[in-house]
TORVOVO-207916 format. One record per residue (C-alpha): residue number from 1; x, y, z. Coordinates in steps of 0.5 Angstrom, whole numbers, plus 500, padded with zeros to 3 digits. Layout:
! residues N
[site NUM [X Y Z]]
...
This chain:
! residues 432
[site 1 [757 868 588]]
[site 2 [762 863 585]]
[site 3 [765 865 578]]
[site 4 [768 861 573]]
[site 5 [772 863 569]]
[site 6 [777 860 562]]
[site 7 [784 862 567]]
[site 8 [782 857 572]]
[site 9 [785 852 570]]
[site 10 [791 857 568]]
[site 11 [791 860 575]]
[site 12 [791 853 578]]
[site 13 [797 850 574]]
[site 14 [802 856 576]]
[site 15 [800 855 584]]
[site 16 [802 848 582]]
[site 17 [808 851 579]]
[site 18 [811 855 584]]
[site 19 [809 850 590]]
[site 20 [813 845 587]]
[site 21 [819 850 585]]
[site 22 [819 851 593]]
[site 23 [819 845 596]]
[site 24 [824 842 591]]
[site 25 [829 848 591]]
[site 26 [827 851 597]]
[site 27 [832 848 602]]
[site 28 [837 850 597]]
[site 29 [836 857 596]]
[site 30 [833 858 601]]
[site 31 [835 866 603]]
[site 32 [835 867 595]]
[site 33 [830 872 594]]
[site 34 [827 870 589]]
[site 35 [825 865 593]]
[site 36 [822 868 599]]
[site 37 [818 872 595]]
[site 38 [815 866 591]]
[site 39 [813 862 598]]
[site 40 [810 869 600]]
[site 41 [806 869 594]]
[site 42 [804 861 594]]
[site 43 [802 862 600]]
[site 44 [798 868 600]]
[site 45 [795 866 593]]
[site 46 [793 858 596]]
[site 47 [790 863 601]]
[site 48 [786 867 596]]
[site 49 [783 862 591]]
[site 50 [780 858 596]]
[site 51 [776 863 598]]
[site 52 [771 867 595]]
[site 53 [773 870 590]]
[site 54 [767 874 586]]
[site 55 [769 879 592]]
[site 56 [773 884 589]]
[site 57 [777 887 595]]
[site 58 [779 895 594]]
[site 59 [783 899 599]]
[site 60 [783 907 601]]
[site 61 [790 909 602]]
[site 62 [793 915 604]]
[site 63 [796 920 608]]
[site 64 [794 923 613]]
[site 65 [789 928 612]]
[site 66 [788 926 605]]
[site 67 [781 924 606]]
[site 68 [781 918 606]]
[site 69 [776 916 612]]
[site 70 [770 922 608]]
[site 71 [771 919 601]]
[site 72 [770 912 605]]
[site 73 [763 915 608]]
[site 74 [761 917 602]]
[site 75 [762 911 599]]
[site 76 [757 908 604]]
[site 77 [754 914 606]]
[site 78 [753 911 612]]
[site 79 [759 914 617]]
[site 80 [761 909 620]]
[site 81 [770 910 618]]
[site 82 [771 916 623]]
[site 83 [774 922 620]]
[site 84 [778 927 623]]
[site 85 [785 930 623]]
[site 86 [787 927 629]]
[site 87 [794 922 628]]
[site 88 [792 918 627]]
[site 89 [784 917 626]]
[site 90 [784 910 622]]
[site 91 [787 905 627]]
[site 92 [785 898 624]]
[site 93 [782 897 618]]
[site 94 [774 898 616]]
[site 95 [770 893 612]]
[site 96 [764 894 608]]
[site 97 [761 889 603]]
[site 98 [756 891 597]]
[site 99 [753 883 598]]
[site 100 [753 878 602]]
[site 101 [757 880 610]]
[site 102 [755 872 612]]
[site 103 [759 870 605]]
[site 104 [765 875 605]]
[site 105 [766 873 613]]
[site 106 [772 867 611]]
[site 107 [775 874 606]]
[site 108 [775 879 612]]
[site 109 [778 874 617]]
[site 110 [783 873 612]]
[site 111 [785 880 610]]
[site 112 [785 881 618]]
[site 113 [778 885 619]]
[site 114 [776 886 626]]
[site 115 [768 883 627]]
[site 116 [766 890 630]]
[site 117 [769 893 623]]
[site 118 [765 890 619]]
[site 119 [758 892 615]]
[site 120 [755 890 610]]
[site 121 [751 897 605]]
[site 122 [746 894 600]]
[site 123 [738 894 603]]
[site 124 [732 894 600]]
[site 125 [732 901 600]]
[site 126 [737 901 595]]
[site 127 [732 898 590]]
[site 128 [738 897 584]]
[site 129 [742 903 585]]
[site 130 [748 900 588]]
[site 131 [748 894 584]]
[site 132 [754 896 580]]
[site 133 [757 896 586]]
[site 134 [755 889 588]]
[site 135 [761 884 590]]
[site 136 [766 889 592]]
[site 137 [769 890 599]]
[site 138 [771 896 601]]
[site 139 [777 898 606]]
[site 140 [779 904 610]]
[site 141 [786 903 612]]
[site 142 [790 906 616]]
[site 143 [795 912 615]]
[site 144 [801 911 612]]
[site 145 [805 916 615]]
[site 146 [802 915 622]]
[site 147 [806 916 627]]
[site 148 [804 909 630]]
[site 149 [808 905 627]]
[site 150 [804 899 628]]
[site 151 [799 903 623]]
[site 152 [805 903 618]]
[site 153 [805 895 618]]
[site 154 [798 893 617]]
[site 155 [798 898 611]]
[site 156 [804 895 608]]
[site 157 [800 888 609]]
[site 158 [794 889 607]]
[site 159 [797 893 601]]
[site 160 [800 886 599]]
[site 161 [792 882 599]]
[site 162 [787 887 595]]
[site 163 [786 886 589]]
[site 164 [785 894 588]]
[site 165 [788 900 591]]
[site 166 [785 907 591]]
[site 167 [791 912 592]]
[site 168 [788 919 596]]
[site 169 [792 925 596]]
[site 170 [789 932 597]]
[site 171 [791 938 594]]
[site 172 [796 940 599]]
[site 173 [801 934 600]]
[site 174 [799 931 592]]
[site 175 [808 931 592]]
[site 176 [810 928 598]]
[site 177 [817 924 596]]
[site 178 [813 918 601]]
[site 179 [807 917 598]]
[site 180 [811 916 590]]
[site 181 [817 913 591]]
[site 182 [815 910 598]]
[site 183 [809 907 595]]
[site 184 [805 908 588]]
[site 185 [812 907 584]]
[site 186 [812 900 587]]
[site 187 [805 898 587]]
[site 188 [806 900 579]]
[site 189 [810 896 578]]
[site 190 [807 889 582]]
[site 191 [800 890 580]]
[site 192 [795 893 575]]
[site 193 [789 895 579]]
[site 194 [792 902 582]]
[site 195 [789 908 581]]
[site 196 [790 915 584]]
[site 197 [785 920 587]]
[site 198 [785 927 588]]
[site 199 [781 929 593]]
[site 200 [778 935 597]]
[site 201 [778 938 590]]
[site 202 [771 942 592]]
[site 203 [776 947 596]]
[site 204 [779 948 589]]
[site 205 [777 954 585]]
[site 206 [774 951 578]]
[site 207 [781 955 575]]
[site 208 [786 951 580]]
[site 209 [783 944 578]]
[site 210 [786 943 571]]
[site 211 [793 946 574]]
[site 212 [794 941 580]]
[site 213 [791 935 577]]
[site 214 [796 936 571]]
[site 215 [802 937 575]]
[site 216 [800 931 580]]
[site 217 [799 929 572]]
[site 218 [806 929 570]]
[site 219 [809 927 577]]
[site 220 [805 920 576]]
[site 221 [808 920 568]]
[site 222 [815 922 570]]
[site 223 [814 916 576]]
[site 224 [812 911 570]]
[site 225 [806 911 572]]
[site 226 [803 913 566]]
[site 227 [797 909 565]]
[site 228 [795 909 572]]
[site 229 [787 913 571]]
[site 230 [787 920 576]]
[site 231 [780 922 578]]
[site 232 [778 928 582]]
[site 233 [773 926 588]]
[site 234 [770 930 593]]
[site 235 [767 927 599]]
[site 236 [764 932 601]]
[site 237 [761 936 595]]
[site 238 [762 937 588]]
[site 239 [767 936 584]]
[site 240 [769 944 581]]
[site 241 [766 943 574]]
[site 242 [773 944 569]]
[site 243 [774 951 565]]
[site 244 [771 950 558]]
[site 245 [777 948 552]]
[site 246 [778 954 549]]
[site 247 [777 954 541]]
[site 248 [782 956 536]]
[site 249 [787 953 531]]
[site 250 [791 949 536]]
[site 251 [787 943 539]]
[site 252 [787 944 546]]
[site 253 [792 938 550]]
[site 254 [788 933 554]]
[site 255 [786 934 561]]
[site 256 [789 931 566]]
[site 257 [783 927 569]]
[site 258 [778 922 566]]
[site 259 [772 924 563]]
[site 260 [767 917 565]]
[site 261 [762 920 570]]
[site 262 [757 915 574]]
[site 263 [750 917 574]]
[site 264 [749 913 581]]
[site 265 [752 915 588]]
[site 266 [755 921 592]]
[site 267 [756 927 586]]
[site 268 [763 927 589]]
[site 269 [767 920 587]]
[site 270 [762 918 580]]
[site 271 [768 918 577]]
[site 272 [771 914 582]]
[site 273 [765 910 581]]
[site 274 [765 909 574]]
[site 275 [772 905 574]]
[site 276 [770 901 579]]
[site 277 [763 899 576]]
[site 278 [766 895 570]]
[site 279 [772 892 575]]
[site 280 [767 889 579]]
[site 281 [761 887 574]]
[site 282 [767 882 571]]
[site 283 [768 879 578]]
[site 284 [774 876 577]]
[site 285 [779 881 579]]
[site 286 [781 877 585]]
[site 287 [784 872 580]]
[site 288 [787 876 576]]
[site 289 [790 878 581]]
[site 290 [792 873 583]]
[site 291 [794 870 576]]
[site 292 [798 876 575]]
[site 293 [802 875 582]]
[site 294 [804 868 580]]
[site 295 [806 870 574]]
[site 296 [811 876 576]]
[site 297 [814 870 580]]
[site 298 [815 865 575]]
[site 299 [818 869 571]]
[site 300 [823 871 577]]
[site 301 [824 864 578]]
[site 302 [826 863 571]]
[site 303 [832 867 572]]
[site 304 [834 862 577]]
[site 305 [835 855 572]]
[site 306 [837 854 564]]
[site 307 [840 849 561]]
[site 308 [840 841 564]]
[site 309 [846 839 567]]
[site 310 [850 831 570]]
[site 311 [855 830 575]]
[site 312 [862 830 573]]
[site 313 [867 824 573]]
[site 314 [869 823 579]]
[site 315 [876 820 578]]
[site 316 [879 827 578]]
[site 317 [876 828 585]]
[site 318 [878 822 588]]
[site 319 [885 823 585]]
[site 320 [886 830 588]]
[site 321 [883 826 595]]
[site 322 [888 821 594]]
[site 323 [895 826 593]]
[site 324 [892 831 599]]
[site 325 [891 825 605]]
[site 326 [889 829 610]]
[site 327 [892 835 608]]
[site 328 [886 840 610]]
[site 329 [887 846 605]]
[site 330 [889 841 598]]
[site 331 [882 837 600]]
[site 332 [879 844 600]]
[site 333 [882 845 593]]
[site 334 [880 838 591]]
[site 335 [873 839 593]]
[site 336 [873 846 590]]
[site 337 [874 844 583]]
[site 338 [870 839 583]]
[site 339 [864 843 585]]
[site 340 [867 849 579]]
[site 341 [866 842 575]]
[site 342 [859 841 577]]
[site 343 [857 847 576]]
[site 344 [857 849 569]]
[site 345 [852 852 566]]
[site 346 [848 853 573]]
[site 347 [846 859 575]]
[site 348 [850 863 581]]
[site 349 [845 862 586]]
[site 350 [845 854 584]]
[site 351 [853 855 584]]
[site 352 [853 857 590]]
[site 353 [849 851 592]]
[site 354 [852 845 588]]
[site 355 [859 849 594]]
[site 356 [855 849 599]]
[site 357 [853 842 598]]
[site 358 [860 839 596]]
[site 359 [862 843 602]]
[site 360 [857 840 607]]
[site 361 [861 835 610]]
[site 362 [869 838 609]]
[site 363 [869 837 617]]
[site 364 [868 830 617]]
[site 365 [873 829 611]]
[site 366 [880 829 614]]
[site 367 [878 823 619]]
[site 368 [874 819 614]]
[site 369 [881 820 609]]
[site 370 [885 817 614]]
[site 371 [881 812 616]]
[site 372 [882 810 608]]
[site 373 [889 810 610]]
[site 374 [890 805 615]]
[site 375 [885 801 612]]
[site 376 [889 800 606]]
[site 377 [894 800 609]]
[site 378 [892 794 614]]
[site 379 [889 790 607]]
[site 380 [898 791 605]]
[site 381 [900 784 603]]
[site 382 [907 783 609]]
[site 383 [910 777 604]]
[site 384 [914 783 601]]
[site 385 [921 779 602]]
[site 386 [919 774 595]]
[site 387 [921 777 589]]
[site 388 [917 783 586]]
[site 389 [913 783 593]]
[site 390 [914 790 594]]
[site 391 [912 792 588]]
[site 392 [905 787 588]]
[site 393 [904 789 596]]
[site 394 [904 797 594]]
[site 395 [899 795 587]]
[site 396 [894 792 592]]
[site 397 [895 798 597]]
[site 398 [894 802 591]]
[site 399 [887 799 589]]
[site 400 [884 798 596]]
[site 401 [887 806 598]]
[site 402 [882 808 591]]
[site 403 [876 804 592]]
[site 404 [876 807 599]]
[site 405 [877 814 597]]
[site 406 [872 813 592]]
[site 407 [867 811 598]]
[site 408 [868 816 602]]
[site 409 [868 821 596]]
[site 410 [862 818 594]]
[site 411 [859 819 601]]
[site 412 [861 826 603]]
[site 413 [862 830 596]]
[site 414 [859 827 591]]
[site 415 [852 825 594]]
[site 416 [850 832 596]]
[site 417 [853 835 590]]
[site 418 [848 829 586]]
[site 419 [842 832 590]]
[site 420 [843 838 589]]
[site 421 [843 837 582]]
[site 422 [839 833 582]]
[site 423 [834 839 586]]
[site 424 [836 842 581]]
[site 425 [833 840 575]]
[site 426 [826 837 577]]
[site 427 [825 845 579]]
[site 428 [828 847 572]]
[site 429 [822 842 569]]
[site 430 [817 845 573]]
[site 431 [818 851 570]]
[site 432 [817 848 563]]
């Protein structure tokens, strides 16, 4: 079930890109947020390619009570995701491959799916009526507002590794605060494979149908999720046929549901089915997923770097060393202005860095600048008596105090201050 696809490569390029941002800038930035984001998402998608990737993985999410364990069931038309309204029903993940379980094995041991949750639906009594379905995994997850909060925990994880998720609200609770501005508003915004269900629609008169569907309609619009499809399932019955358009002058605005429908399957979620069918049949949703992941990162990362950048001349910091001695406050200053010097143009975070690294040794200074001292001091010509003896013995002193704070700012400033820089921009080149 390997797919080939011409974004391959493209997709390899970008992990590549991520992964060399992070080792590079990682221990520079390392609390950035960007950057934490970015080793997640490296990680998670080194993980995702090297796995089966014609699996498409779709995970039922929802409130309790929503009916996310029917809608499962009848998917599979196997019940083997307990139902009910006990917090909460649903305590782990349930798994059910369209395909080979054997195959999807290593997936499932990844996105953390118990052996004993696991199945596989397609038979030889199926013939081809599931084979719009074939290669799609399907998940029941937990709760969202279980009372469990460990039930919460594996929601917000599993959420972050499928490839689709399927939002199940029911007629009651279509408006909770928690699911749009908690959940569905985020995922919008990180992921395309987002589509939201209106379940329990059978307990609905056909008169009430249009009515809810149009204000979860318009909450999802007001949320920006405009594009996001909302399909009206029953797990349990049918779908209440929509009240005719009435005919006259004025065209009659367009409903809030899609219209596709699939011939195959539970009557109650075909038009879940006929959005699923097409994502599934090109089989590389997994690595579009994954390209968009990286993307979005990339483009995070791009905030953190602009233009090239050098170290700065260095005799300003080692006259500001040699006038400050072993005064603590104007060495802070000295090192502070040479930081600033060196930053120009960078980033704040990489400001920040070029600081700190400028800053890493500033304990050690006072000591290494007073063992310059009475190192020149002891280079000090005592022939002072001849003519200009004075005046030659302080030159030399001069040149020998110079050449050692060179080499002290050198070792306790400047090299960090390099290496920081230097960090800096081959991770400013990955990026190009």
């Amino acid at each position: 079930m390997t797919h080939s696809t011409p974004g391959s490569e493209s997709v390899t390029t970008k992990l590549d890109m991520v992964q060399q941002f992070v080792d590079l800038a990682g221990e520079h930035l390392a609390g950035e947020p960007a950057m934490e984001n970015a080793r997640t998402v490296a990680e998670r998608s080194a993980d995702r390619l090297r796995l089966a990737r014609g699996f498409t993985t779709i995970a039922l999410a929802g409130t309790t009570g929503s009916g996310k364990s029917s809608m499962f069931n009848a998917f599979t038309t196997i019940d083997r995701s307990p139902a009910g309204i006990l917090r909460p029903t649903t305590s782990e993940p349930y798994a059910c491959v369209w395909g080979s379980l054997t195959y999807a094995d290593e997936l499932l041991d990844w996105l953390g799916v118990s052996s004993r949750r696991r199945f596989t639906r397609e038979s030889a009594l199926d013939a081809n009526d599931e084979v719009g379905l074939r290669g799609m995994i399907l998940l029941d997850l937990p709760d969202v507002d279980s009372v469990e909060p460990r039930h919460r925990a594996e929601v917000d994880r599993l959420l972050h590794l499928v490839d689709v998720v399927i939002w199940i609200c029911d007629p009651q609770k279509y408006g909770d605060q928690l699911v749009h501005e908690g959940y569905l508003r985020q995922l919008a915004s990180s992921r395309e494979g987002l589509i939201v269900a209106l379940n329990q629609t059978d307990r609905l008169q056909p008169a009430q149908l249009p009515k809810v569907g149009a204000d979860l309609r318009q909450l999802l619009d007001d949320g920006g999720l405009s594009k996001v499809p909302l399909v009206p399932t029953s797990a349990t019955g049918e779908v209440p046929a929509l009240p005719a358009a009435k005919r006259g002058p004025i065209k009659p605005k367009p409903g809030p549901f899609i219209a596709e429908r699939s011939p195959r399957g539970h009557s109650g979620v075909s038009a879940l089915r006929s959005l699923l069918e097409p994502m599934i049949l090109r089989g590389t949703l997994a690595e579009e997923s994954v390209d968009r992941d990286l993307t979005a990162s990339i483009a995070d990362l791009s905030k953190l770097v602009g233009g090239p950048v050098s170290p700065p001349s260095i005799n300003p910091l080692v006259r500001g060393l040699s006038s400050a001695g072993t005064d603590a406050a104007r060495i802070q200053q000295t090192i502070q202005a040479y930081a600033a010097s060196a930053s120009v143009g960078l980033p704040g975070p990489w400001a920040s860095a070029v600081e700190q690294a400028a800053r890493s040794r500033l304990n050690e200074l006072p000591a290494a600048l007073g063992q310059a001292v009475a190192f020149a001091d002891a280079q000090r010509p005592r022939r002072m008596w001849l003519p200009g003896g004075k005046k030659r013995a302080d030159q030399k002193t001069e040149v020998v105090l110079r050449a050692e704070i060179d080499k002290v700012a050198l070792r306790y400033i400047v090299e960090p201050v390099r290496r920081a820089l230097a960090a800096y921009e081959r991770s400013r080149t990955t990026l190009s």
